[in-house]
N, C-alpha and C positions, 0 to 999 in steps of 0.2 A: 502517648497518643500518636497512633497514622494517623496517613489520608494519601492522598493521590495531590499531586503539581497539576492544574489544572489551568496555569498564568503565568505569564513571563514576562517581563517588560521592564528592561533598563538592569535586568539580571535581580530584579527582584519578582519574587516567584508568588504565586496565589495557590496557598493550598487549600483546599476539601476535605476535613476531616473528615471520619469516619462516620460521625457524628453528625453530619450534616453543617457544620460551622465552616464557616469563609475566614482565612487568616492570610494578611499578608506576612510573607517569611522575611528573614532575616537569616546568613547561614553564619557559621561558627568557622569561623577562622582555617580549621582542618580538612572542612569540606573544600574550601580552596585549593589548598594545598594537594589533596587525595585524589579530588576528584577533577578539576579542572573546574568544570562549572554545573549548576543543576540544567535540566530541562524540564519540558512538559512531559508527563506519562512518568516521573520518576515516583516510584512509592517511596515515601520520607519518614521519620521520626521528627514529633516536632513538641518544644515546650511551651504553652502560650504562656505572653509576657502583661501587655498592656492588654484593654478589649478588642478584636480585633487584631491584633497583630501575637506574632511567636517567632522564634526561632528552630530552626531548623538542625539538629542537632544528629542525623545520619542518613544516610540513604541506604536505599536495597540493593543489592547484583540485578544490572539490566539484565534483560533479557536477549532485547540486541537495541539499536539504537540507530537512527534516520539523521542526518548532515542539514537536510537541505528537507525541508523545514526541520527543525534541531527537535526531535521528538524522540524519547527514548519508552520500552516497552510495546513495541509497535504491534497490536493482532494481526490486523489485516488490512489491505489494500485495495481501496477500488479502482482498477486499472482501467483509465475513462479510454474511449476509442470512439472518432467517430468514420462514419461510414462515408458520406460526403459531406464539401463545405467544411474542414478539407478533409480530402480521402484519407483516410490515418495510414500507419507504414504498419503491417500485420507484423514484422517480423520483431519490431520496436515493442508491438504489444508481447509479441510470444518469451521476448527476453526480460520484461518484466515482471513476467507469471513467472519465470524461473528463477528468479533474481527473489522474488517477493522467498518461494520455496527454500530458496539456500540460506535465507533469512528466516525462516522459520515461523513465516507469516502468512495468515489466511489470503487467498484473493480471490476476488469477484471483478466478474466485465461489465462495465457500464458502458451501454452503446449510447452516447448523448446525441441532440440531432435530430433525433429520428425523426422530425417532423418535418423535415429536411430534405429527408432520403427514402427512398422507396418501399413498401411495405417488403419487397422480393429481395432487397438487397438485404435488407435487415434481419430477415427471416433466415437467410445463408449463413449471413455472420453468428446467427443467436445459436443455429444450430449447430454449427462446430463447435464452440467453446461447450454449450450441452455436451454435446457427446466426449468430449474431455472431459469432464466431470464438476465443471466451473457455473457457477449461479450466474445468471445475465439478465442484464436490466437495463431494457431498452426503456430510454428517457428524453425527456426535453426538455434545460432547465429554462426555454423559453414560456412554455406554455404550462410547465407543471407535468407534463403526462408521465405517469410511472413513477412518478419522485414518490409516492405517498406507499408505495408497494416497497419500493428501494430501501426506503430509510425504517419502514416498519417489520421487516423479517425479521429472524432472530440470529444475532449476534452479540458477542462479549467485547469488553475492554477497548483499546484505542486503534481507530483506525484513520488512513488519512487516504486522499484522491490523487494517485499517480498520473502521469500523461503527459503525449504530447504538446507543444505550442501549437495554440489554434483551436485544442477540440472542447474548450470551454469549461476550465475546471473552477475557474475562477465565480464564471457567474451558477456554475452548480453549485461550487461552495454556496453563494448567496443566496438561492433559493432552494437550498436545504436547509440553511441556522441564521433567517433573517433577524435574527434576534442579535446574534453579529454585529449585522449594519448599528441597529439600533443603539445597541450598547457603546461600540468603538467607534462608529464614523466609519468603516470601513473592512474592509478582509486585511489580515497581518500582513506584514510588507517582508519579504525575504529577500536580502542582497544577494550578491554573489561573490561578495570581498568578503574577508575576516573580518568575522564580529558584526556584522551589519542588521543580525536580526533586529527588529524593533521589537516586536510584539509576534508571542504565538498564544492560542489560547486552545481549551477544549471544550467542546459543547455537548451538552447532553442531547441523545436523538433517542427516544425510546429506552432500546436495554444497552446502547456503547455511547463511546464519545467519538466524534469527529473534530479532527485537529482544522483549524480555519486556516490556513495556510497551505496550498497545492503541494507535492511532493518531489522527492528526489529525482536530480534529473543525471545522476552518473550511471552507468549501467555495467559498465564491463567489469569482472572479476576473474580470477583465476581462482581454480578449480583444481584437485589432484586426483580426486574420483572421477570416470564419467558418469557412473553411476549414479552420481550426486543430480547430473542433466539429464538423465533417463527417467529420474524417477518422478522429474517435473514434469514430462508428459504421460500420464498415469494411463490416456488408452490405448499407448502401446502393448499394455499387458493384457487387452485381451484378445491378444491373437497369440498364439499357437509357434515357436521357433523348434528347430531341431535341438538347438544345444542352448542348454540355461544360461549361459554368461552373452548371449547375442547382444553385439551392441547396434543391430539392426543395420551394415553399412553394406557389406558384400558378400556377404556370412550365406553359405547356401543354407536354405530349407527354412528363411526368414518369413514367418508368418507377415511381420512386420509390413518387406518390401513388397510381397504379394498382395497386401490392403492396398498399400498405394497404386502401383500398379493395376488393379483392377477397380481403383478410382471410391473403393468402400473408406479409405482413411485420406483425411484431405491431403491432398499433396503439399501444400504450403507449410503446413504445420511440420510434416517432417522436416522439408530443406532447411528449413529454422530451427529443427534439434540437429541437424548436423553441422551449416554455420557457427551453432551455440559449441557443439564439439569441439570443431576445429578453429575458434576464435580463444575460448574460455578453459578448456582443460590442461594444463601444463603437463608436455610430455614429460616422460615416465623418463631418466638417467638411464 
């Protein structure tokens, strides 16, 4: 018998059969030892024992794996931003779109807020990430607006809500999976010390699961491609270079710098692939 780890609390896991059955796990001694510890999002092997409960007897190969909230298998990312109240840091969001990429995870921009901030301001921010090729969903998880749009498109498997302190990912979590509240008393509580999680869970929204617990807040990595950061900003490639390997910086006959320059590709967006360049790619020996 699968299922999916859909619970976690005091390292004991709640898995979701395949089958639709709820079993608290129990893991086998090797799992220990192999693996360090299970998380939320891990696909399992499990034998039931008593009703309701089973042991857990193997896991899968992650696919990749999230710290902070401890979620392994991650799809995708909703990278919250907001506009004002407080202004978000554009370059913070654009590093997490790349970051989500090199992880090998979906992401979409949530503009929280917006009821907040100005119809013109939002309109600017929506249309950039549009034209980079990124789904946006301007929301409010004060009033509800848009969350019924956000949570209902079509997506797969586990996703969780990135972002900075301040743009509200805590009460979006809340009125996305009130049923959360309901159930726990509360949204999971993530430390920042070793071992401190309490509780992570995952909810069913439609066709994915949202982890109740806000997301990872490390950002910088090292990189030996830049390639690997070019390819995060996907509307570089529709402009036109002289030479195929352009890494768009001083390269004549750059399609690239000639968008920006003539104000057709945002400006902001690129200084932050070159920043992301020159922070994140490990020179070459």
């Amino acid at each position: 018998m699968t299922g999916l780890v859909v619970g976690l609390e005091a390292n004991r896991p709640t898995v979701l059969a395949d089958d639709g059955t709820r079993y608290l796990c129990y893991l086998r001694g090797r799992i220990h030892r192999d693996l360090g510890r299970i998380m939320v999002g891990d696909r399992v092997s499990l034998n039931p024992t008593d009703p309701g409960e089973a042991i857990i007897t193997d896991v899968d190969t992650r696919k990749n794996t999230l710290l902070r909230p401890p979620v392994a298998n991650v799809a995708g990312t909703f990278v919250v931003f907001t506009v004002t109240e407080p202004r978000g840091n554009r370059e913070l969001l654009d590093k997490r779109l790349v970051l989500a990429d090199l992880s090998h995870m979906e992401a979409e921009v949530v503009l929280n807020k917006v009821d907040l901030s100005s119809a013109e301001e939002v309109e600017a921010i929506r249309d950039i990430y549009r034209k980079a090729g990124y789904a946006v969903w301007p929301v409010s998880s004060s009033t509800k607006e848009g969350l019924e749009a956000m949570v209902s498109a079509p997506r797969q498997g586990v996703w969780v809500l990135v972002g900075e302190s301040g743009v509200g990912k805590s009460t979006l979590l809340a009125a996305a999976i009130p049923e959360a509240i309901a159930a726990t008393g509360g949204l999971s509580r993530i430390g920042r010390g070793k071992e401190t999680t309490r509780r992570v869970g995952l909810w069913r929204l439609r066709n994915f699961w949202l982890a109740d617990a806000p997301g990872y807040t490390s950002l910088k990595v090292q990189v030996n491609d830049a390639r690997d950061i070019l390819r995060a900003f996907p509307e570089f490639a529709l402009y036109d270079c002289r030479y195929a390997n352009c890494r768009h910086l001083k390269e004549p006959g750059c399609g690239v710098l000639a968008a920006v320059a003539s104000g057709i590709l945002d400006s902001g967006r690129y200084r932050h692939y070159v920043a992301i360049l020159d922070n994140w790619v490990t020179p070459r020996a």
